[in-house]
GUMARDO-442084 format. One record per residue (C-alpha): chain; residue number from 1; x, y, z; residue in three letters. Coordinates in pm, 1 decimal, m for minus. Layout:
N
{pt "A"; NUM; {X; Y; Z}; "ALA"};
...
***
This chain:
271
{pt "A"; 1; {7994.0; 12350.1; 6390.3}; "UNK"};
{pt "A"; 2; {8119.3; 12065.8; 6186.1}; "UNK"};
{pt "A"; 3; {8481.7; 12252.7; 6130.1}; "UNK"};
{pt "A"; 4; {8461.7; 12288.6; 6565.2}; "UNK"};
{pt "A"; 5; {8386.8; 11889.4; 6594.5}; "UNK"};
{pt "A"; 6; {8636.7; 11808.2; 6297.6}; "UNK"};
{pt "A"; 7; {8947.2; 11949.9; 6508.0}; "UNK"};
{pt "A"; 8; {8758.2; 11843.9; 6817.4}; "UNK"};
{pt "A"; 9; {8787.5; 11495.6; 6768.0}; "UNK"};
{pt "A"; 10; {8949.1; 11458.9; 6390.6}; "UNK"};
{pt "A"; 11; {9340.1; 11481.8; 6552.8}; "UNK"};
{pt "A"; 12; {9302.3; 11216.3; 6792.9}; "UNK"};
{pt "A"; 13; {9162.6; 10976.5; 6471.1}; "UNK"};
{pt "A"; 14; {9447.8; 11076.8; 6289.3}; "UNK"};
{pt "A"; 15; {9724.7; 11001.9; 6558.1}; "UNK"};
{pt "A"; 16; {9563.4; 10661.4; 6674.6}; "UNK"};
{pt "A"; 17; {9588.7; 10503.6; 6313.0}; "UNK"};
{pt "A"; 18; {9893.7; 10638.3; 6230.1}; "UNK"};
{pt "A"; 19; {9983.1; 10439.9; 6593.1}; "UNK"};
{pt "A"; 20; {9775.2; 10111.8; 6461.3}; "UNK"};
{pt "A"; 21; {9927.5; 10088.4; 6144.8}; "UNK"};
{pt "A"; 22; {10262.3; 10149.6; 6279.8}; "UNK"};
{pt "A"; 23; {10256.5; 9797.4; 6442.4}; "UNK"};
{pt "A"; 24; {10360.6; 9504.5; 6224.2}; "UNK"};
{pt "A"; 25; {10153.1; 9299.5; 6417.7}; "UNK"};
{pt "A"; 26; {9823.3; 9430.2; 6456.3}; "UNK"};
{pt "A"; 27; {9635.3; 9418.8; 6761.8}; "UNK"};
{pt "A"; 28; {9268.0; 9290.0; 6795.2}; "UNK"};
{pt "A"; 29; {8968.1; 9569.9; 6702.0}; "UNK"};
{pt "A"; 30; {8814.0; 9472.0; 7036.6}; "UNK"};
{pt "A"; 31; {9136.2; 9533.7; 7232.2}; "UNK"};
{pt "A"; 32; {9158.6; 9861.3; 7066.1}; "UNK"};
{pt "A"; 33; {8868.8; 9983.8; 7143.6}; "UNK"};
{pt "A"; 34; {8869.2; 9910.7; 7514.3}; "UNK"};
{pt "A"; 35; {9192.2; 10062.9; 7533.7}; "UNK"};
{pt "A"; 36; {9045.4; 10395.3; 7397.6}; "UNK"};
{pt "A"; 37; {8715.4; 10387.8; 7546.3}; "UNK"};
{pt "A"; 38; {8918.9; 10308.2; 7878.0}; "UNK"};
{pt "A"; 39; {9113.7; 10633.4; 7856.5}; "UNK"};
{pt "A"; 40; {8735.8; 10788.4; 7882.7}; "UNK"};
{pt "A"; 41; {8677.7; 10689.2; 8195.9}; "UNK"};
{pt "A"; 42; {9036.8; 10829.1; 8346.8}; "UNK"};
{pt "A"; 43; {8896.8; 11183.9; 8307.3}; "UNK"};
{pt "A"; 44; {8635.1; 11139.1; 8599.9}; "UNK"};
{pt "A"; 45; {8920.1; 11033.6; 8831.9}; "UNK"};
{pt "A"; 46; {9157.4; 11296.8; 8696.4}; "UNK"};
{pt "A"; 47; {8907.6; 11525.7; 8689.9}; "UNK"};
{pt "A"; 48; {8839.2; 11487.2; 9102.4}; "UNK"};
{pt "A"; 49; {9187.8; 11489.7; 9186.9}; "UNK"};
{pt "A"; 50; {9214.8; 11829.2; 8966.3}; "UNK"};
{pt "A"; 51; {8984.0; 11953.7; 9153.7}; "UNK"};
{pt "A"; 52; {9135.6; 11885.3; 9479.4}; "UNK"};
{pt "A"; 53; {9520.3; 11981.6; 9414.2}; "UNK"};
{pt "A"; 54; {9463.3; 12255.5; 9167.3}; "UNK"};
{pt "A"; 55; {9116.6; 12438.6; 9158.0}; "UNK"};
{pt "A"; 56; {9087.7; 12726.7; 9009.9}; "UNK"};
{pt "A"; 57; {9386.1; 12833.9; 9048.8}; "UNK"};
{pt "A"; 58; {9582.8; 12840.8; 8657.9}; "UNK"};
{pt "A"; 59; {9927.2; 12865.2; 8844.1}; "UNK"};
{pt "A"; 60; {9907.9; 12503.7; 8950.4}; "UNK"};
{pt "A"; 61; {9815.8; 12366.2; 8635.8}; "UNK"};
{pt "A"; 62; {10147.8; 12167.6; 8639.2}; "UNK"};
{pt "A"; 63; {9996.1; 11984.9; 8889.0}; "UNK"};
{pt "A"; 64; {9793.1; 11797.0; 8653.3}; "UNK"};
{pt "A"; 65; {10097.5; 11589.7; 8518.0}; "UNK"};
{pt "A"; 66; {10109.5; 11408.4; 8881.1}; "UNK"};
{pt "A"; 67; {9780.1; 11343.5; 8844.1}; "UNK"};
{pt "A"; 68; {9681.8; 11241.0; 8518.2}; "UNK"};
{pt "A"; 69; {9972.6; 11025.1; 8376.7}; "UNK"};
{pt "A"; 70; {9994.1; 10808.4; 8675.9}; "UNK"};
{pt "A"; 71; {9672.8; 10729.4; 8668.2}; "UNK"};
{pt "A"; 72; {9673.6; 10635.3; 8277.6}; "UNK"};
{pt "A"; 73; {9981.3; 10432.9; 8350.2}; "UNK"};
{pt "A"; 74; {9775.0; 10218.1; 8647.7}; "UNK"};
{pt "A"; 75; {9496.6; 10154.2; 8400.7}; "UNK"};
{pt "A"; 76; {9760.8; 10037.1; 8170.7}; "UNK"};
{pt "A"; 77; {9919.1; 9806.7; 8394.2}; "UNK"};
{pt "A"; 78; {9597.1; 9668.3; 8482.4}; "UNK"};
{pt "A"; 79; {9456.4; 9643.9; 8144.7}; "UNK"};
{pt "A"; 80; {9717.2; 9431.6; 8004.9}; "UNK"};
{pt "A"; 81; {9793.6; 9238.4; 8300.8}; "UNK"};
{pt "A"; 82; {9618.2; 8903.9; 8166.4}; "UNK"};
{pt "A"; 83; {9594.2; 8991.0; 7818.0}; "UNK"};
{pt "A"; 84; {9746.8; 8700.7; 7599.8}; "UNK"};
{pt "A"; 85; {9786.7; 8933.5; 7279.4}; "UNK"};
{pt "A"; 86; {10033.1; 9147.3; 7476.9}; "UNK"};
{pt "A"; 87; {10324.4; 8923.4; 7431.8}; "UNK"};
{pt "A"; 88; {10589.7; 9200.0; 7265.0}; "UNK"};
{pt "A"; 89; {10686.5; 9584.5; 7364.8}; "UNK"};
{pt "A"; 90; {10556.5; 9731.1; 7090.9}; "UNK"};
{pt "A"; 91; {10200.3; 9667.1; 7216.7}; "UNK"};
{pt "A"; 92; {10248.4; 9920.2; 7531.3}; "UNK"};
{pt "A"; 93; {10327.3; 10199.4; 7297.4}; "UNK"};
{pt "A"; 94; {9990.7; 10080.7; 7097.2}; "UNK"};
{pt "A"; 95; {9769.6; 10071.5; 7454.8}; "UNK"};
{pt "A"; 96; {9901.9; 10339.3; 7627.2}; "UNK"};
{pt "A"; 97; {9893.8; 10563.5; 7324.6}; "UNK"};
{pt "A"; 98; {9516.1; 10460.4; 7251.7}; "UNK"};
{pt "A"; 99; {9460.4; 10497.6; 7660.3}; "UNK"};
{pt "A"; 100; {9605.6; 10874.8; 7610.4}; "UNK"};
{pt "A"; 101; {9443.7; 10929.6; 7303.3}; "UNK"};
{pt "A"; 102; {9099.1; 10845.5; 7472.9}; "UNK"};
{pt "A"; 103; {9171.4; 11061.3; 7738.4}; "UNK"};
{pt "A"; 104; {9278.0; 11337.0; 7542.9}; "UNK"};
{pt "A"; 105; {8966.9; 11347.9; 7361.2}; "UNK"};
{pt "A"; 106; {8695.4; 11368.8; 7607.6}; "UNK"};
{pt "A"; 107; {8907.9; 11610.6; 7789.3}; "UNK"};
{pt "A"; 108; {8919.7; 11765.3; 7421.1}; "UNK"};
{pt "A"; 109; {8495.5; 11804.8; 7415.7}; "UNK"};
{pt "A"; 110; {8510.6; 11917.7; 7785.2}; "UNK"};
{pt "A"; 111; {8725.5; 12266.3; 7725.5}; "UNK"};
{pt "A"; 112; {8600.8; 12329.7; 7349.9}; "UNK"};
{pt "A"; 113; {8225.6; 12286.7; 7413.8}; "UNK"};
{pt "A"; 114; {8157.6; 12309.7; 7839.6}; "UNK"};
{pt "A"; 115; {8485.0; 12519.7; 7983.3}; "UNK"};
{pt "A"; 116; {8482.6; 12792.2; 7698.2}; "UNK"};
{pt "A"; 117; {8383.0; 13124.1; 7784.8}; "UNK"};
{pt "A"; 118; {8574.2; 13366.9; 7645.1}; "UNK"};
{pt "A"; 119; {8747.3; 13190.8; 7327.0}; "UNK"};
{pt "A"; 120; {8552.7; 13051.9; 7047.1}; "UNK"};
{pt "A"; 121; {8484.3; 12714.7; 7070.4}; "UNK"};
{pt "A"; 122; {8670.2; 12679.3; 6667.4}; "UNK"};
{pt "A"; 123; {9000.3; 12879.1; 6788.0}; "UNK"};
{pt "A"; 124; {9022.1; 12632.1; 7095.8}; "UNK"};
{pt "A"; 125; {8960.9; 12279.9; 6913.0}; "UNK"};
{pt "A"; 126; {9177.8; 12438.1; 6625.3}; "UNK"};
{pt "A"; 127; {9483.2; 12513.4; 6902.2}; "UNK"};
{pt "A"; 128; {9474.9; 12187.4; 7139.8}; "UNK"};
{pt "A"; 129; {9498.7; 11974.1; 6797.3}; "UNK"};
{pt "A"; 130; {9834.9; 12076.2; 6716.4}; "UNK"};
{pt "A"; 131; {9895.2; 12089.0; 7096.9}; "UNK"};
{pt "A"; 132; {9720.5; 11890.7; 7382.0}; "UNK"};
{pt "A"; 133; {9652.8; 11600.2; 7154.3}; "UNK"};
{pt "A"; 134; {9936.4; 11514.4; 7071.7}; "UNK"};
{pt "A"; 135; {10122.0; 11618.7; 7405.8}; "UNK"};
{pt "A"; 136; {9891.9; 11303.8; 7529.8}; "UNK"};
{pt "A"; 137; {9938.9; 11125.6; 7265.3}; "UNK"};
{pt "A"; 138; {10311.0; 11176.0; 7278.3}; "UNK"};
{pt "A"; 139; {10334.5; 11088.8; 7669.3}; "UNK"};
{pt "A"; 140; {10155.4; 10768.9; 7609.7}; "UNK"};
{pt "A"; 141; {10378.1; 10659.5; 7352.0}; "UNK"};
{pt "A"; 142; {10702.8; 10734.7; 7594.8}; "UNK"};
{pt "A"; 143; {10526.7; 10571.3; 7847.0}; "UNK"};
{pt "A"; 144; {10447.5; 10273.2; 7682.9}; "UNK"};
{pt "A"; 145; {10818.7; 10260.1; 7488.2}; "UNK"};
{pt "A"; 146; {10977.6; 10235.0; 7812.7}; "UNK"};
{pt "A"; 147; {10719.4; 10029.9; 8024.0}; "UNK"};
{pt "A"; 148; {10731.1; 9769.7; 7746.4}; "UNK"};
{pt "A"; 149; {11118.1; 9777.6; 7753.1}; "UNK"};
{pt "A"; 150; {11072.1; 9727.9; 8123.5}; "UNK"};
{pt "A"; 151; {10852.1; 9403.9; 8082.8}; "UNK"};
{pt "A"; 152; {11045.8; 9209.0; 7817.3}; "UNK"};
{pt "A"; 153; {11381.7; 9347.9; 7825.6}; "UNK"};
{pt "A"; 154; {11467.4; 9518.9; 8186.3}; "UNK"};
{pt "A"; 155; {11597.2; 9707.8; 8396.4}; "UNK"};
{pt "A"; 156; {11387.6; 9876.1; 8653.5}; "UNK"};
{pt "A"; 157; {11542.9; 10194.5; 8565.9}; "UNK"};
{pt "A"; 158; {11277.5; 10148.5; 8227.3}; "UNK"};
{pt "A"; 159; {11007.7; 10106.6; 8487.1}; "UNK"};
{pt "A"; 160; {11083.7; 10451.7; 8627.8}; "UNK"};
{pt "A"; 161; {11132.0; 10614.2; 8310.4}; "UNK"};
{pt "A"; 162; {10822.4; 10479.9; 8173.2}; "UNK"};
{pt "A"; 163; {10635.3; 10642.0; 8495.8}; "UNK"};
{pt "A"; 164; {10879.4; 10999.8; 8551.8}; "UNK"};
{pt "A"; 165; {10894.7; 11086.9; 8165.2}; "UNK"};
{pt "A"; 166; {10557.2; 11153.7; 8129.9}; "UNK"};
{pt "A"; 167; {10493.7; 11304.6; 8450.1}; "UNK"};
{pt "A"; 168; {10813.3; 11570.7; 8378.0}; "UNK"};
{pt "A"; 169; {10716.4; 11633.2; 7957.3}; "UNK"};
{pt "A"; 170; {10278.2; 11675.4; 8051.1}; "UNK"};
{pt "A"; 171; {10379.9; 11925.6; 8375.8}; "UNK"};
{pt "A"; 172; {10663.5; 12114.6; 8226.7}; "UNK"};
{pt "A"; 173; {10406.8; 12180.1; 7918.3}; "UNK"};
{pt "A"; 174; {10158.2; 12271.0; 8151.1}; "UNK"};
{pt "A"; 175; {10363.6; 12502.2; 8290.1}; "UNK"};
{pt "A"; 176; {10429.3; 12668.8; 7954.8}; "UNK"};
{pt "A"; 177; {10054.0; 12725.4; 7866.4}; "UNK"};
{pt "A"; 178; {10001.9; 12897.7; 8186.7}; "UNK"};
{pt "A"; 179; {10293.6; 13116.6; 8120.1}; "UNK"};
{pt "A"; 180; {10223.6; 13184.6; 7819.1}; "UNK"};
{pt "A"; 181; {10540.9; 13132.5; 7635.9}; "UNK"};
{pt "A"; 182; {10606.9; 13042.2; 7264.1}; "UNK"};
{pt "A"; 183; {10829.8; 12843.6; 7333.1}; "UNK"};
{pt "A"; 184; {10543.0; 12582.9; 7419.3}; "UNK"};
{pt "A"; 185; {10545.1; 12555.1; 7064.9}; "UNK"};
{pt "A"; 186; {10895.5; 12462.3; 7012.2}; "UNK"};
{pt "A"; 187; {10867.9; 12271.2; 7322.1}; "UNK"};
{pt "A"; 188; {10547.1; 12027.9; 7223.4}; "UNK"};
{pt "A"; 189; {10735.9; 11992.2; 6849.0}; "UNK"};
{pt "A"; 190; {11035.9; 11842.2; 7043.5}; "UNK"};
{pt "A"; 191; {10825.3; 11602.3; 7218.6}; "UNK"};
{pt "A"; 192; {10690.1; 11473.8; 6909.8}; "UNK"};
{pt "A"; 193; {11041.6; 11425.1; 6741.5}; "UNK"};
{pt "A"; 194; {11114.7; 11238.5; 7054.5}; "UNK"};
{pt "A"; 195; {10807.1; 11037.3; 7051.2}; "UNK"};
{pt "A"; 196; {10836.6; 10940.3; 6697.9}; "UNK"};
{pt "A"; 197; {11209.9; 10848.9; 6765.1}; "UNK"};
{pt "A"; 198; {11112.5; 10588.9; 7004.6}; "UNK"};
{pt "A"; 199; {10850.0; 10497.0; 6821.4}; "UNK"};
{pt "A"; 200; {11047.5; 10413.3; 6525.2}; "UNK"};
{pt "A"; 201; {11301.7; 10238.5; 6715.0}; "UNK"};
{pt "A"; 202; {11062.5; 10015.1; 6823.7}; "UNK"};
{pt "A"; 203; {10946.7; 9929.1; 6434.5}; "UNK"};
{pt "A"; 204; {11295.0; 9876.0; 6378.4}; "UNK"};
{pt "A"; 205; {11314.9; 9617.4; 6613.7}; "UNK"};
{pt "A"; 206; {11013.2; 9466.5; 6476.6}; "UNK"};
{pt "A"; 207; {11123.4; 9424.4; 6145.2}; "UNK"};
{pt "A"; 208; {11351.7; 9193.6; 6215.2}; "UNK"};
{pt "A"; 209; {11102.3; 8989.6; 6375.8}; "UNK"};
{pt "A"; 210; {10907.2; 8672.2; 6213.0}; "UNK"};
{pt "A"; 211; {10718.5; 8604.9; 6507.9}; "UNK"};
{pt "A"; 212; {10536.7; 8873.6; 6708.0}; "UNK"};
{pt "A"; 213; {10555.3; 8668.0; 7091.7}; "UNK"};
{pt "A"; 214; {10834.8; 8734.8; 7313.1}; "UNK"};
{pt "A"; 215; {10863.2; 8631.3; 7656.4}; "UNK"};
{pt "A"; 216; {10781.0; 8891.9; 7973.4}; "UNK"};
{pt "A"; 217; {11030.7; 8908.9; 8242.8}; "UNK"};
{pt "A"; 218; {11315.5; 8723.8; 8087.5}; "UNK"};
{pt "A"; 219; {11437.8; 8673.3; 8454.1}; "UNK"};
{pt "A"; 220; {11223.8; 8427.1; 8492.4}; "UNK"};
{pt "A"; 221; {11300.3; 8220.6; 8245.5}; "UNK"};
{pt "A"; 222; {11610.7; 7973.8; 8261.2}; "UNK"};
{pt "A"; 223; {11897.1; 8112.7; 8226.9}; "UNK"};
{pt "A"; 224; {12089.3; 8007.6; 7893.3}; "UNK"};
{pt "A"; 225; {12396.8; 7908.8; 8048.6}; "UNK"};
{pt "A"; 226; {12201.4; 7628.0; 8254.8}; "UNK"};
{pt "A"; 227; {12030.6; 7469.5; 7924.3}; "UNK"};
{pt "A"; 228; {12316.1; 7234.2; 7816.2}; "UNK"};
{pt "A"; 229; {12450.2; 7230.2; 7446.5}; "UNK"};
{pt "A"; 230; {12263.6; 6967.5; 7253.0}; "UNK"};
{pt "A"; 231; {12599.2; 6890.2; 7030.3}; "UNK"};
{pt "A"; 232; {12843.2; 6887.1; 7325.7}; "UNK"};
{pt "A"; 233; {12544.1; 6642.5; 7474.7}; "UNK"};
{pt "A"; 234; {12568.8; 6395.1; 7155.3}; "UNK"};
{pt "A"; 235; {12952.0; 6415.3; 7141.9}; "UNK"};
{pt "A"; 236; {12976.2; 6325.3; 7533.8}; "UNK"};
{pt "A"; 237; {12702.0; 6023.5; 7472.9}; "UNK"};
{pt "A"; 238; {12906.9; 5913.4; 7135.6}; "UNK"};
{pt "A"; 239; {13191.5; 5857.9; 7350.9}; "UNK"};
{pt "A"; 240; {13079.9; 5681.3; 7640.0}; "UNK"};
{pt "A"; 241; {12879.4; 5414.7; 7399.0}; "UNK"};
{pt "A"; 242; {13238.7; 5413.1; 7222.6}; "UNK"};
{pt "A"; 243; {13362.4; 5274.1; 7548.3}; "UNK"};
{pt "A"; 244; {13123.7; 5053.0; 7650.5}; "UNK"};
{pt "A"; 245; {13190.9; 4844.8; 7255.5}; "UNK"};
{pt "A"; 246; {13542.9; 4878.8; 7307.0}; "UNK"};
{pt "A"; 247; {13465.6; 4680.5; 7648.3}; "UNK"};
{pt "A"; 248; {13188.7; 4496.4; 7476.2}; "UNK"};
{pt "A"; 249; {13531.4; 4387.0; 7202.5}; "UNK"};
{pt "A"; 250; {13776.8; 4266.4; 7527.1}; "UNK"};
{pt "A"; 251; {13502.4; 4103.5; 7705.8}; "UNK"};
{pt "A"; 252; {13296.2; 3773.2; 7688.4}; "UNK"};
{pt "A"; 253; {13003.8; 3948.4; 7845.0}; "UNK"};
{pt "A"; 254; {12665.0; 3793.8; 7668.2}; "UNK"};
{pt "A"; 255; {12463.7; 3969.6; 7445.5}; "UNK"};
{pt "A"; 256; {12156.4; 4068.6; 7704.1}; "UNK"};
{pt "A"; 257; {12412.7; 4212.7; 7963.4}; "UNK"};
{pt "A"; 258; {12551.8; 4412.1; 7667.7}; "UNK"};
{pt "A"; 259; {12234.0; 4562.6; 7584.3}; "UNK"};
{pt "A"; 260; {12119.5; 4628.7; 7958.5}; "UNK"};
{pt "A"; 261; {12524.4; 4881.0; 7976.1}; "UNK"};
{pt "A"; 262; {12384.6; 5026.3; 7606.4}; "UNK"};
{pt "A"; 263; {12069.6; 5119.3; 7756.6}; "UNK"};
{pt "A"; 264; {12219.5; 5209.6; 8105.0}; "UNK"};
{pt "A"; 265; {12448.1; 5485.7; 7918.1}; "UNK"};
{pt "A"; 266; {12126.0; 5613.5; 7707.8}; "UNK"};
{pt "A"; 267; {11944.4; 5650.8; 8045.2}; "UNK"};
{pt "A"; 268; {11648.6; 5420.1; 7946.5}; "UNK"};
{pt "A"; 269; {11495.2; 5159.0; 8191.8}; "UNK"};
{pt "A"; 270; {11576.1; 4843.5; 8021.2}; "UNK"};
{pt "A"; 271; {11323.4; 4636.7; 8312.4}; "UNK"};
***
């Protein structure tokens, strides 16, 4: 019983601090939770929408990547929406991966204690650790690589790939358990090489961070090439108060008008 719940429930543990950890700058406990305890709640929907498109019927299985990932990538968007502590791409690999990981383990308790009928509970939870989990676990991390690309970096083609990638990798693995084929097993390790890849791509690009914010959408920020220099700025000012003494030298203007043009050329209200 305890060996049963251990690979029921000990994988998922594993994978989501490994994911914590893996972030330079941590996320908030609270956050964390509520991302996994969110992914709970995606299994009802899934679960009706399994019903509907797939039944009974093990050929279809595949289905379930059109059904499950988009809906874990809606209840990302809309969990970290308004959150202020999601201000770099990292933390969409973080919340989608904990939002997978949460879905992947009450899914996890549903076919190793209430769909199994003809395995032993053990062989299944033993199986979908070095499997399922970390095919969702895997999918969220793509998903939130390339959806947090998307947000702070561009293009839309990220957006797509953060929403298709997932979809393709969960149904074309579905596809393989239904078949049968040991290749699945080749086929989930690749997944986790490429998951990993991303992953670490994205620590690389934190270490050479000081400062964890970055700015969403960076088309809407001003454009660089509008801000103006700040030393082209000074030498441009330097020489127009240059003129204005060289006048001030040729001139018998009196002293208040010469402060009025100095003040003029600095843009200050001198009234």
């Amino acid at each position: 019983m305890f060996l049963t719940l251990s690979f029921t429930i000990l994988p998922s543990i594993l994978i989501l601090i490994f994911v914590i950890i893996s972030d330079k700058f941590r996320e908030p406990v609270s956050s964390i939770i509520q991302a996994f305890l969110l992914g709970f709640l995606i299994i009802f929907p899934a679960g009706f929408l399994n019903n509907i498109f797939i039944g009974n019927s093990i050929s279809l299985s595949f289905i379930a990547g059109f059904t499950e990932e988009p809906l874990k990538f809606i209840t990302l968007y809309l969990f970290l929406r308004k959150r202020t502590e999601f201000d770099e791409p990292m933390d969409a690999i973080v919340y989608a991966t904990l939002l997978s990981l949460g879905f992947a383990t009450l899914e996890n308790f549903q076919y190793v204690y209430l769909d199994n009928n003809d395995i032993s509970s053990l062989s299944i939870a033993f199986l979908r650790a070095f499997t399922a989990i970390p095919l969702h676990a895997c999918c969220g991390a793509i998903m939130g690589y390339y959806y947090g690309k998307y947000l702070f970096k561009g293009p839309t083609k990220n957006l797509l790939k953060s929403i298709c990638f997932p979809i393709i990798i969960h149904s074309i693995y579905n596809y393989l358990c239904y078949l049968g084929d040991h290749g699945l097993y080749i086929y989930i390790t690749l997944i986790i090489f490429y998951a990993v890849y991303l992953l670490n791509k994205m620590r690389d690009s934190q270490k050479q961070k000081n400062i964890e914010k970055e700015i969403i959408n960076s088309s809407q920020t001003i454009p660089s090439s509008s801000i103006p220099d700040i030393d082209v700025v000074g030498i441009t000012l330097k020489k127009e108060l240059d003129k204005i003494e060289d006048l001030f030298d040729n001139s018998l203007i009196t002293e208040e008008e010469k402060q009025r043009m100095r003040y003029k050329a600095l843009g200050i209200n001198s009234s």
